[in-house]
N, C-alpha and C positions, 0 to 999 in steps of 0.2 A: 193360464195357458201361455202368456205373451213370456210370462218370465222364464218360464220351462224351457221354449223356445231360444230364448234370449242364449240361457244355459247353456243348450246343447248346443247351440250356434261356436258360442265362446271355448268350447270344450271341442269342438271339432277342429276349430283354429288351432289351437295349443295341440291337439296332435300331429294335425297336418306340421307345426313345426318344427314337431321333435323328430319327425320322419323325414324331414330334409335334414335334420343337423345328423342324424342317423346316416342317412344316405353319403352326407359329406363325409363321416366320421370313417364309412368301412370302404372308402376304397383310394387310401393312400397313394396307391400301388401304380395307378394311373396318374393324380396330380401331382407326386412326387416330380415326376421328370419333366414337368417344365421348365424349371432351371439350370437341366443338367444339359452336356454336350450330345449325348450320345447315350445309348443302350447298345448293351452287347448281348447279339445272338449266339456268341461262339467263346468259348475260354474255358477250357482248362485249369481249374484247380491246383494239379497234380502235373508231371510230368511222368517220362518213361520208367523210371524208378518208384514211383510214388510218394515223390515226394514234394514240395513246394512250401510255400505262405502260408499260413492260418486262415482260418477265413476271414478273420476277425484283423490281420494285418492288413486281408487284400480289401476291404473296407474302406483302409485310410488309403489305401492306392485309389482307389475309386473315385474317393473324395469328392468333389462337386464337380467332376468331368463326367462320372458313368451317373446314370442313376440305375437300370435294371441290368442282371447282369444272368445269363444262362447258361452255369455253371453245373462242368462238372471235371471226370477224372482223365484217365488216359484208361481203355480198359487192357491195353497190350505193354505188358511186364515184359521188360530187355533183360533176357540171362545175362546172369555174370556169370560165365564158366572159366574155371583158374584154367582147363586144356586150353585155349582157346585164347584168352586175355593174360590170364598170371595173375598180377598186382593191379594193372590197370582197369579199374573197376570200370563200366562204359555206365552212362547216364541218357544217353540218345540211340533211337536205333541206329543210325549211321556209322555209329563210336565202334561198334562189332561186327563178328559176321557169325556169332552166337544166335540163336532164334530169339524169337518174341513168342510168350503165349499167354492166353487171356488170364486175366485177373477180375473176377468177378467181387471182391472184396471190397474192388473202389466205390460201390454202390453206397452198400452199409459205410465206407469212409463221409463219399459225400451228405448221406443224409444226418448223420450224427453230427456232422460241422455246424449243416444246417440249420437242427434243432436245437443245437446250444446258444442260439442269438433271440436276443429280444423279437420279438412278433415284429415290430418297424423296421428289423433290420431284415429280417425273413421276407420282408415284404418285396424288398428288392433283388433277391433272389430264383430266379427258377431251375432248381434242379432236375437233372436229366439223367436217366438209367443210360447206362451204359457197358456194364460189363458183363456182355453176353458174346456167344458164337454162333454170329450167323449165319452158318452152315449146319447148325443145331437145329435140330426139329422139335426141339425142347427149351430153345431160348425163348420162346415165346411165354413156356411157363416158367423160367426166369423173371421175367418183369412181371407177371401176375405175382409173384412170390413178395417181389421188392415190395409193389404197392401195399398189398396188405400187411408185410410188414410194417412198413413205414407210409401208413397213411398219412394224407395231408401234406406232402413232401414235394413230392417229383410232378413235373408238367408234362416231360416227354421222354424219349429214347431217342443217344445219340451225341456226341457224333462216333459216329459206329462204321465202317469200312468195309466194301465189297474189292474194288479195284482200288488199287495205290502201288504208286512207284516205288520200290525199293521194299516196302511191306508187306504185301501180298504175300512174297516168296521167302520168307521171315518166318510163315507160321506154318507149323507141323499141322501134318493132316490134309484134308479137303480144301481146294481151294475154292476161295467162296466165289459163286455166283450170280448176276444177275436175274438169271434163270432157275435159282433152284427155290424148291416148294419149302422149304426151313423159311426164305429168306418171307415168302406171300406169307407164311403160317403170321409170322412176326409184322406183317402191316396189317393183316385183318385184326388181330389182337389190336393195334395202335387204334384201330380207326372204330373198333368196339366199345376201346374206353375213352374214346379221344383224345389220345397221347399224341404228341408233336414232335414230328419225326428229322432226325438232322443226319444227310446220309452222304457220307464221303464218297464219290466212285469216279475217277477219271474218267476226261469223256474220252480220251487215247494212251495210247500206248506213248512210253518216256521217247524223246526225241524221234517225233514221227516223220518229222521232215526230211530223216536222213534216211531213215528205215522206208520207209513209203512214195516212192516217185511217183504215183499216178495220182489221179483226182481221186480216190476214195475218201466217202465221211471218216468222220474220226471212228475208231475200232469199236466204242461203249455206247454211241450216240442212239442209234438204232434199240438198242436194249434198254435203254434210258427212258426212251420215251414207250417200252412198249407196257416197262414196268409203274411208270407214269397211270396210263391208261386201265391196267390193270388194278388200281388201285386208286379209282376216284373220291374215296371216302377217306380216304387217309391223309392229313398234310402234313408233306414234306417240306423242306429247305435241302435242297441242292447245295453242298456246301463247296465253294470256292471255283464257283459256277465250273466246277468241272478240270479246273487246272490245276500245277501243281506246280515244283520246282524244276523239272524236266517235261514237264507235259504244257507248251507253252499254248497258246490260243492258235488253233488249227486254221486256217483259208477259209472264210467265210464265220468266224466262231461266232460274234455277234448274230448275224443272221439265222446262224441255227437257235441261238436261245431264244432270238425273237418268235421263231416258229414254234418254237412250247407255247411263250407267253400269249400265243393267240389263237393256239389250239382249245378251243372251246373244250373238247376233250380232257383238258389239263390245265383247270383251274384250280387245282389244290395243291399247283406247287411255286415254290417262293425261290428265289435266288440270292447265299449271301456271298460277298466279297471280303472275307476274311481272308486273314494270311499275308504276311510280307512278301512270300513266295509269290504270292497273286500281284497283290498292288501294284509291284514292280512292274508289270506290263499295263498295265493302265495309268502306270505316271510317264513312263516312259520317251511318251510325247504330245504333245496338244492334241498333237491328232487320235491319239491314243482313247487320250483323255476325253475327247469329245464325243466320240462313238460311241463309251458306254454313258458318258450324260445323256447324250441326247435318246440312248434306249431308255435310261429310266428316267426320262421325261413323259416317254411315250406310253411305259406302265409302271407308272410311280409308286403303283399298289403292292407290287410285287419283288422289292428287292429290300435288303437287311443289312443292316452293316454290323461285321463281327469283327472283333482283334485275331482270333485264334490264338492268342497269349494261352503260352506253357508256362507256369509256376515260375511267375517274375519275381523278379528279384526288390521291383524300388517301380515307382510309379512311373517315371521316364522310359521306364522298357517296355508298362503294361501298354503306355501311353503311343509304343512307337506307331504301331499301324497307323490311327487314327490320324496322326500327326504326317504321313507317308499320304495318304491320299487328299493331304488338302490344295490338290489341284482339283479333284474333282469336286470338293464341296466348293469351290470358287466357280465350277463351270455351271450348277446346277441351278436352278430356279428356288429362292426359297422353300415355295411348299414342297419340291420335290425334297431336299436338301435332308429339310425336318422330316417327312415322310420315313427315308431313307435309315435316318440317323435315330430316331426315335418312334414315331410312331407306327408305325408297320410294325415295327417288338411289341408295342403297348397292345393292338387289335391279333395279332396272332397269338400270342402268348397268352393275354387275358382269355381268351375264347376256349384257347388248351385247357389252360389253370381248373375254368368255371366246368369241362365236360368232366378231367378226372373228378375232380371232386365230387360230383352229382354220383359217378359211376363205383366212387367209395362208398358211398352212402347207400348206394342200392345194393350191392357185393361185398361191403368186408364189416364183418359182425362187431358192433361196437360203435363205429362211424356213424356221427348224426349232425 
């Protein structure tokens, strides 16, 4: 009996230490980025034409600066119309005054990139649906369609645009609203399968300050939060806390974000600072600088650093953002700093990653 014992003792050891070498073995995904600089919540693949890097180029850009990176395409195609242009093909919306219309192809683009890489390289990737119309009452069975095609693949949906400066008025058709029931169909989906939502919407109108003399909030804020609220099960990222390259930070814009981030009401949403566009007002000056450290000192939990890189060209371009706001990784507290820069991607994304999957397994035939 004693040796039986002995046995099963000795044999329960040996499992118990296969299940940590196990446990260490399946999740790369998280210890990977200790050594890296940063994770990216925001980038682009692809650009306005569809075109950019390999994924497998944007790897060596990555190099030991990114380690997770939450990629996807651009889902609005820039006509090239010869009325309109001629010869001069445009590659930016800005380049024309040709419209934009969605491209839902870049999905199937992005997820085929995907899949073509080793599992440790997959691992550093979260891919994001995105080319849908969300004035569609049917984009919602758009991203049902992607997942079960490409199960295993995508974390979330996004970045995807309601308001934007110069784009908005770009696209034939309805113009999308904060307000419109396509736009709720499409969060209650996200928050069904637990997909992770990255939503572009100015929080004002382009150059408010010239257009707006009186003290009113910014034009989007109010719908901001009430779409917030309407949708507690859903997490968002606010993407470029709201600004834009004419839409600079409104009278009081800090303290409005503050009042989300401690609206108990609206803890499921996260704020990134991606975009050069952005940065530039928060490098701008110490004082600048300090306002938003000292907010995300105050909720460290909640904010994400993105590049917003469009199809770079060479790692020094992928790199410029990051490289643009190291006044404020100087102003921050370590843990904030790391929080900011890595870990906040690591705990929101991993939590996305783990619902879709489950929600594959339960919904798309095959998946186990």
């Amino acid at each position: 009996m004693r040796g039986f014992s002995t046995a099963c003792a000795q044999r329960l050891v040996l499992v118990g230490l296969i299940a940590v070498l196990l446990f260490i073995g399946v999740t790369p995904a998280r210890a990977q980025t200790n050594n890296y600089e940063f994770n990216d919540s925001h980038f682009h693949l692809t650009n306005n034409i569809q075109e950019g890097p390999s994924i497998r180029d944007f790897l060596g850009m990555m190099g030991s600066k990114a380690g997770r990176v939450a990629v996807f395409g651009v889902p609005l195609q820039q006509e090239w119309s010869y009325r309109v242009d001629g010869d001069r093909a445009p590659t930016y919306y800005l380049h024309s005054d040709a419209p934009l219309y969605y491209y839902s192809f870049t999905d199937a683009w992005i997820a085929m990139a995907y899949k073509s890489l080793a599992k440790e390289q997959q691992d550093r990737f979260d891919p994001m649906i995105t080319g849908f119309n969300p004035t569609d009452m049917y984009a919602a069975d758009h991203i049902r369609r992607v997942l079960e095609t490409f199960p295993g693949v995508f974390t979330g949906i996004g970045e995807f645009t309601i308001h934007k400066e110069f784009v908005s008025a770009k696209i034939p058709g309805q113009i999308a609203s904060l307000e419109d029931p396509a736009l709720d169909r499409i969060l209650d989906f996200a928050a069904e399968v637990g997909l992770l939502v990255i939503l572009h919407n100015d929080i004002d109108i382009p150059i408010a300050k010239d257009v707006a003399k009186d003290e009113s909030e910014p034009a989007y804020l109010s719908q901001m939060k009430a779409l917030f609220k309407r949708h507690p099960n859903t997490t968002i990222i606010w993407a470029h806390m709201g600004l834009g390259r004419l839409v600079a930070p409104p009278k009081g814009h800090l303290a409005q974000i503050e009042a989300i981030l401690r609206d108990p009401d609206i803890h499921n949403v996260y704020l990134d600072i991606s975009w050069d566009e952005v940065a530039k007002y928060f490098v701008s000056s110490p004082e600048a600088t300090k306002g938003l450290a000292d907010l995300m000192e105050r909720y460290p939990d909640r904010f994400l650093f993105g590049t917003d890189a469009a199809a770079p060209a060479d790692q020094s371009k992928y790199l410029k953002v990051f490289h643009q706001y190291e006044p404020l990784w100087k102003s921050l507290d370590a843990e904030t700093s790391r929080k900011v820069r890595l870990r906040n991607y690591e705990r929101v994304f991993d939590e996305a990653r783990h619902k879709v999957r489950s929600w594959e397994r339960a919904h798309v035939p095959g998946v186990s």
